[in-house]
C-alpha positions as CSV (number, residue, x, y, z in Angstrom):
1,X,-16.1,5.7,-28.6
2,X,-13.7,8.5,-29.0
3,X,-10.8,7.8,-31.1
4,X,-7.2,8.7,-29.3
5,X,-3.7,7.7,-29.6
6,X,-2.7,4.6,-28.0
7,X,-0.4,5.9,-25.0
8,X,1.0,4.1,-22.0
9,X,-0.1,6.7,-19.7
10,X,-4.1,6.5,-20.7
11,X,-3.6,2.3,-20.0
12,X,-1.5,2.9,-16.5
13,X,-4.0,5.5,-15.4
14,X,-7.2,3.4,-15.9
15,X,-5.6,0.4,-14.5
16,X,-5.0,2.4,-11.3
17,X,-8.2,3.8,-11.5
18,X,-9.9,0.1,-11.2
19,X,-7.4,-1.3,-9.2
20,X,-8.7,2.1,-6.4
21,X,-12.0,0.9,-7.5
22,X,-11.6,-2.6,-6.4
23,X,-9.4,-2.4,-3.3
24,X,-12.1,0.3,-2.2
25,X,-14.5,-2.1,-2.2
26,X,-12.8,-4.8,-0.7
27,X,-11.3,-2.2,2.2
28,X,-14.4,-0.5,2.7
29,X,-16.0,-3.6,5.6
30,X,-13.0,-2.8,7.5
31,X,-13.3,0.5,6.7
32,X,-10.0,1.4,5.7
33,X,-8.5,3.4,2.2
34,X,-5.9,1.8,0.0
35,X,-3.7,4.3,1.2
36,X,-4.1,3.2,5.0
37,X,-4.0,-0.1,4.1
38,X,-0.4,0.2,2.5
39,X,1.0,1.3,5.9
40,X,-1.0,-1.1,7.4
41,X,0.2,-4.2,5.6
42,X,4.1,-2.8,5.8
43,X,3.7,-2.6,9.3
44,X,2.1,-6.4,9.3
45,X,4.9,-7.9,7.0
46,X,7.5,-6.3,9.3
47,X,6.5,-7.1,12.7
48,X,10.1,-8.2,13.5
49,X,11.8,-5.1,13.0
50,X,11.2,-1.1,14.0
51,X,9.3,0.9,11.9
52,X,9.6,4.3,12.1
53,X,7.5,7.5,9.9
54,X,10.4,8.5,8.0
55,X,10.9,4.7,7.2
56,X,7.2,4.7,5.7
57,X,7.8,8.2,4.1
58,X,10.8,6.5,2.5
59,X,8.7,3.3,1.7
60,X,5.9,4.8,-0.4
61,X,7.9,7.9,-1.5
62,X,5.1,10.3,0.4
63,X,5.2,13.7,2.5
64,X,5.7,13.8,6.3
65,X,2.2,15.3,6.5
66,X,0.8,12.8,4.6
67,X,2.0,10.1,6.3
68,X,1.1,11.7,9.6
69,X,-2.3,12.1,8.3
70,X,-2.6,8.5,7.7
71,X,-1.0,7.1,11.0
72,X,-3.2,9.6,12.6
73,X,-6.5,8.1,10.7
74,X,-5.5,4.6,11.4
75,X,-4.6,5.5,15.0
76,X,-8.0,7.2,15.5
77,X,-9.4,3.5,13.9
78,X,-7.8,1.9,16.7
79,X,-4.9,-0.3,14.2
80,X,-1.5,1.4,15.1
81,X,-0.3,3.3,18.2
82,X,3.3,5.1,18.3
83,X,5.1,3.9,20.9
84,X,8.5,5.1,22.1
85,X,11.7,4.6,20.1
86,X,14.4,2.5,22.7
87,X,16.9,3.9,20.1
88,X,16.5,7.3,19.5
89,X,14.3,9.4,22.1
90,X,13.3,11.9,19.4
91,X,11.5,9.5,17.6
92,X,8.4,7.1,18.2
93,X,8.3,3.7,16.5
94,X,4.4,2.7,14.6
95,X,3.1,-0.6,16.3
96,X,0.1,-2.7,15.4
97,X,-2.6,-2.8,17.8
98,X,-4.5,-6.0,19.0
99,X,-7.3,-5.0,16.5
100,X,-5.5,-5.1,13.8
101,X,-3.3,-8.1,14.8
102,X,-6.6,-9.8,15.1
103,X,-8.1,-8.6,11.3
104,X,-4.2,-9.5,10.3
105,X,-4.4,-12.6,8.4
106,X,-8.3,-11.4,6.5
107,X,-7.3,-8.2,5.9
108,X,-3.4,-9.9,3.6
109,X,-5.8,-12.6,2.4
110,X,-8.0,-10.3,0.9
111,X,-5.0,-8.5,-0.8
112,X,-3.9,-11.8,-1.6
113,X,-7.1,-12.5,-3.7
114,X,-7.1,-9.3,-5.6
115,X,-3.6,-9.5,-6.5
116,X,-4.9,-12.8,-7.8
117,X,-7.1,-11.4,-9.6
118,X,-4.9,-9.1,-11.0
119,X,-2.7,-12.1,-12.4
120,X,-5.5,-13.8,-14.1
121,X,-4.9,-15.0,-17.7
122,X,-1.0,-14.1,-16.8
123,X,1.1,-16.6,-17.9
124,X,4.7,-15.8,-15.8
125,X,6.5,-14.8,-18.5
126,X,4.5,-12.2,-19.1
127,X,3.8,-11.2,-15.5
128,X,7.5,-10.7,-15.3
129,X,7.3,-8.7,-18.5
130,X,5.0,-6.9,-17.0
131,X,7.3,-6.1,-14.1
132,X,10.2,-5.7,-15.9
133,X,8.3,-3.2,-18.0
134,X,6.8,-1.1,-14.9
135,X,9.9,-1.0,-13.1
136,X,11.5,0.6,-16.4
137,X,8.4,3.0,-16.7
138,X,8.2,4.2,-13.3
139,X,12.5,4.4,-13.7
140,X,11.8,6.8,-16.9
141,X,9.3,9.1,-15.2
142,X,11.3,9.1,-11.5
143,X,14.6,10.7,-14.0
């Protein structure tokens, strides 16, 4: 093995890497991407309210385009449809098909487990560390 500086960013990086490696896998036999599933599961969580693009934009800090690109995937998958916007006729509002009301509860389980597995061998103290410690990093490179 190559010797190299210890530096935060190597660590963060392959920890994203594997975490991509291992939602991809887990994803893949409903044959969804991380990214679609992150929409996917905000919509899920917040059934009881109106979800708009801009509000996902906003959510995961991501283009117009890109977010159109991945309602556009999903709706082509058969799990969202944009339906009209009682508030504002300019807009549409993202809603969760039967489908994916029906793979709902597998589909957070199985995000359930591999957050789980992410935790392993975390005592809480150090998982809110951890937190603490992310939230500061992420602060840092957003300024």
């Amino acid at each position: 093995m190559l010797n190299q500086r210890n530096r935060i960013g190597i660590y963060l990086k392959e920890a994203a890497i594997e975490f991509d490696k291992k939602s991809n896998v887990l994803l893949a036999q409903f044959q969804l991407t991380q990214p679609q599933f992150n929409l996917l599961s905000c919509l899920m969580v917040n059934q009881d309210r109106a979800v708009r693009q801009v509000d996902l934009e906003k959510q995961f800090k991501l283009s117009s385009p890109t977010v159109t690109r991945l309602l556009h995937q999903l709706e082509t998958k058969g799990f969202v449809k944009r339906i009209p916007n009682p508030d504002d006729a300019r807009s549409k509002q993202i809603a969760l098909t039967a489908k994916a009301l029906a793979k709902q509860d597998v589909l957070l389980d199985s995000a359930d487990q591999l957050e789980t597995d992410i935790r392993t061998g975390l005592s809480d103290s150090e998982l809110k560390s951890g937190i603490n410690f992310m939230k500061k990093v992420l602060k840092n490179l957003e300024n």
